[in-house]
C-alpha positions as CSV (number, residue, x, y, z in Angstrom):
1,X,-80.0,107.3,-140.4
2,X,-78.2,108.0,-137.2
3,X,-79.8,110.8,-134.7
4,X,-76.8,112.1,-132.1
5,X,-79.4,113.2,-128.8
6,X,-76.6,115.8,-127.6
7,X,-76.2,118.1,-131.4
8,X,-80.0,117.0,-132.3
9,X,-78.1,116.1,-135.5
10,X,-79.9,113.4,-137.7
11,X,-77.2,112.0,-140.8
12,X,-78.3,110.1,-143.8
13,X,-75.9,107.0,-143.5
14,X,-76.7,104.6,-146.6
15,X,-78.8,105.9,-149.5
16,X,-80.9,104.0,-152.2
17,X,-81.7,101.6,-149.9
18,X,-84.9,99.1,-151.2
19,X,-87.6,99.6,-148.8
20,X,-85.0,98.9,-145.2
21,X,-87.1,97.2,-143.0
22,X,-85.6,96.6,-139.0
23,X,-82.3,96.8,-137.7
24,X,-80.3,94.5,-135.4
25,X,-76.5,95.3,-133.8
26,X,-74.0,92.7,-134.5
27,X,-73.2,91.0,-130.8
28,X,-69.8,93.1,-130.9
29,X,-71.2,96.2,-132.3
30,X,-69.1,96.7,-135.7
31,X,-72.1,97.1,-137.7
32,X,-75.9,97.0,-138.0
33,X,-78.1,94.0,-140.5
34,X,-80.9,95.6,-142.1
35,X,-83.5,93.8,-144.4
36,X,-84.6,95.3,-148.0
37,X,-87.6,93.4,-148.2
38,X,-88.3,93.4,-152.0
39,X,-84.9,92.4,-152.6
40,X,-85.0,89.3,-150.3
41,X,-81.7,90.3,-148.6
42,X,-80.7,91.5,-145.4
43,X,-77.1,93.9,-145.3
44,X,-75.2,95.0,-142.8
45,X,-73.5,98.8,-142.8
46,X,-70.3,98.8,-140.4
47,X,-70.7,101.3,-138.0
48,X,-67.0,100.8,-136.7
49,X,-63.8,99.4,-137.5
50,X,-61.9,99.1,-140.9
51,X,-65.0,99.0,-143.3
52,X,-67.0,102.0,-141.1
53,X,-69.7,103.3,-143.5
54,X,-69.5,100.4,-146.4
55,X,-72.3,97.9,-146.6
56,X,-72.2,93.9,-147.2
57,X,-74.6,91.8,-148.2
58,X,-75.6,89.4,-145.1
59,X,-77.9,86.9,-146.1
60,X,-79.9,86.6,-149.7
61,X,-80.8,83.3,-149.4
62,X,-84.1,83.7,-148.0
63,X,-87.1,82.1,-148.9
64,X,-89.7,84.8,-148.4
65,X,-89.8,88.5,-147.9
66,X,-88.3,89.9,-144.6
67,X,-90.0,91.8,-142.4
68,X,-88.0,93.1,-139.2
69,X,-84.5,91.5,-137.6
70,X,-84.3,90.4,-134.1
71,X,-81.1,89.1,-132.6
72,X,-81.7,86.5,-129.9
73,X,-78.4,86.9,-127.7
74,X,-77.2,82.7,-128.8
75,X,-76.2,83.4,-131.9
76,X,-78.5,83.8,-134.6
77,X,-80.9,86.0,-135.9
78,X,-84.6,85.7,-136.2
79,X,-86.4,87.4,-139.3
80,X,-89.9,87.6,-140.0
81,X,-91.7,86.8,-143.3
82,X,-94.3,89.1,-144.7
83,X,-94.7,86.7,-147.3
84,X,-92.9,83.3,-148.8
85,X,-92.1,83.6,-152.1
86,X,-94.7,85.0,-154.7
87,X,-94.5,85.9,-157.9
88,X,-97.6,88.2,-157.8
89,X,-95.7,90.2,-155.2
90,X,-92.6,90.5,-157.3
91,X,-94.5,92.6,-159.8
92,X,-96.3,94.2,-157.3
93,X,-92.6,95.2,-155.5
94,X,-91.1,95.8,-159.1
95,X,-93.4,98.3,-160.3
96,X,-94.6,101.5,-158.5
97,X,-97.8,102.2,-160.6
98,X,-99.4,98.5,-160.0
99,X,-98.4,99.0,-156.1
100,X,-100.0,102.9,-156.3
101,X,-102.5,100.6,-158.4
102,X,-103.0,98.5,-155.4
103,X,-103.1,101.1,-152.8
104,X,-106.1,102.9,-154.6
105,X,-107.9,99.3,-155.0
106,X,-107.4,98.5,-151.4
107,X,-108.1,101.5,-149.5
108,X,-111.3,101.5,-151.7
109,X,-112.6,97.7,-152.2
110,X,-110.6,95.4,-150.1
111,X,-107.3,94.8,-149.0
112,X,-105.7,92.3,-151.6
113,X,-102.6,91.7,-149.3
114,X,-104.7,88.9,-147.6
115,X,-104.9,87.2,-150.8
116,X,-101.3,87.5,-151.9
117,X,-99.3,87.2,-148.9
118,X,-99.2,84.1,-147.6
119,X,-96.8,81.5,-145.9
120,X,-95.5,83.8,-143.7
121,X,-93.4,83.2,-140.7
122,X,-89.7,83.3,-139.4
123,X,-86.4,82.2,-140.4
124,X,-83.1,82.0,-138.4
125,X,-79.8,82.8,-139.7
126,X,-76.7,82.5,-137.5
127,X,-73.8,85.1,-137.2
128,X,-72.6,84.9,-140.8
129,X,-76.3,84.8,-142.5
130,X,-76.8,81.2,-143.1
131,X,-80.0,79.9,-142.6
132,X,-80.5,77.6,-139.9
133,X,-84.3,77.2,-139.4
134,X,-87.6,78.5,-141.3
135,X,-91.1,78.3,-139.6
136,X,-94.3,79.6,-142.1
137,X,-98.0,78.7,-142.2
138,X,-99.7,78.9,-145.0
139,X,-102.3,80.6,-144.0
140,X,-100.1,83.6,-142.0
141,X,-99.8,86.7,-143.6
142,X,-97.7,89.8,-142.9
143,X,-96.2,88.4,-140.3
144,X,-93.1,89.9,-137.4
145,X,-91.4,87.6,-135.4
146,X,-89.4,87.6,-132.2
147,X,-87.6,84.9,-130.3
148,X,-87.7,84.9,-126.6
149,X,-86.3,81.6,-124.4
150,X,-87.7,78.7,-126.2
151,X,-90.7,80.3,-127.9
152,X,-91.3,82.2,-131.3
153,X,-94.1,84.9,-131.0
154,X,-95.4,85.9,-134.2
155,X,-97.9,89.1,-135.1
156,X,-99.5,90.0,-138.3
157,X,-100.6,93.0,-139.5
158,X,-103.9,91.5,-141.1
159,X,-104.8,88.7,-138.6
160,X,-105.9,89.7,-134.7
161,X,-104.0,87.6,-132.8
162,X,-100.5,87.0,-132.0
163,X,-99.1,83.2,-132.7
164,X,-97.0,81.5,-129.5
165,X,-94.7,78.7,-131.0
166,X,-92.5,75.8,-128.4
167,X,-89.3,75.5,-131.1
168,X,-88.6,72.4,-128.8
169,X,-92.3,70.7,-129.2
170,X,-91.8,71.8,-133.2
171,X,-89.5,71.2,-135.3
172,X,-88.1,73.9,-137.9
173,X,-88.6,73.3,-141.7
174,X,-85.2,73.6,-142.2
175,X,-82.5,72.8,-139.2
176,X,-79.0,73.3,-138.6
177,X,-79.1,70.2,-136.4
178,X,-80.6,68.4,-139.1
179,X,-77.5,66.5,-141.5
């Protein structure tokens, strides 16, 4: 959606979107990388030039489900990881009565999401979506990530505490300066 603050006008801009979760602006502004979580994708919709209005797929190689987009000002993209790759979720995103299902059984019992979501973390991807370097733990959940100087800081919506990470004392999983 797009809000102007000086007609208080708010315009749908993309519809039938899967659950859009966090925005980033491309370094030169021609368009905006959103991620549809279930999907496992991130898109961009161009917000100027030639392709204004149309929407691309960015990334879809990613091996979890993404959770907020944060670019770091050097060329790449951080994304967090709710979840890495589950099959239980995948029904659970797929169909709307087990996730109402779900809902009723965790507002009532417990909440299952600590069970099923697990190896969460952060992945970067540089200006054209390609992934360059994935942190998880499998025991992080939920998880949002943000990269700042040298450090990844990491939150989770289940777990009470928020997760510092050196990137130059740990190495990524996957590396674009590995060969």
């Amino acid at each position: 959606m797009s809000y102007n603050p000086t007609t208080k006008e708010t315009k749908v801009l993309a519809h039938d979107l899967y659950f859009p979760n966090g925005v980033a602006v491309s370094p030169d502004q021609q368009f905006v990388i959103f991620c549809e979580t279930p999907l496992l994708k991130c898109k961009k919709y161009y917000i100027e030039g030639p392709k204004k209005g149309s929407i691309d797929q960015f990334c879809d190689d990613i091996p979890g489900y993404p959770d907020n987009i944060h670019y770091d000002g050097e060329g790449h993209y951080w994304i967090g990881l709710v979840s890495g790759l589950n099959p239980q979720l995948d029904v659970i995103f797929r169909y709307p009565l087990i996730r109402k299902a779900m809902g009723i059984f965790a507002k009532y019992v417990m909440n299952p999401r600590r069970f099923l979501a697990k190896n969460g973390g952060v992945i970067a991807v540089d200006l054209e979506g390609k992934l360059s370097s994935h942190y998880s733990d499998p025991k992080l959940a939920l998880a949002s990530g943000i990269k700042i100087g040298n450090h990844i800081y990491c939150g989770s919506l289940v777990y009470p505490f928020i997760l510092r990470l050196d990137v130059k004392k740990y190495p990524a999983i996957i590396s674009s300066h590995q060969s």
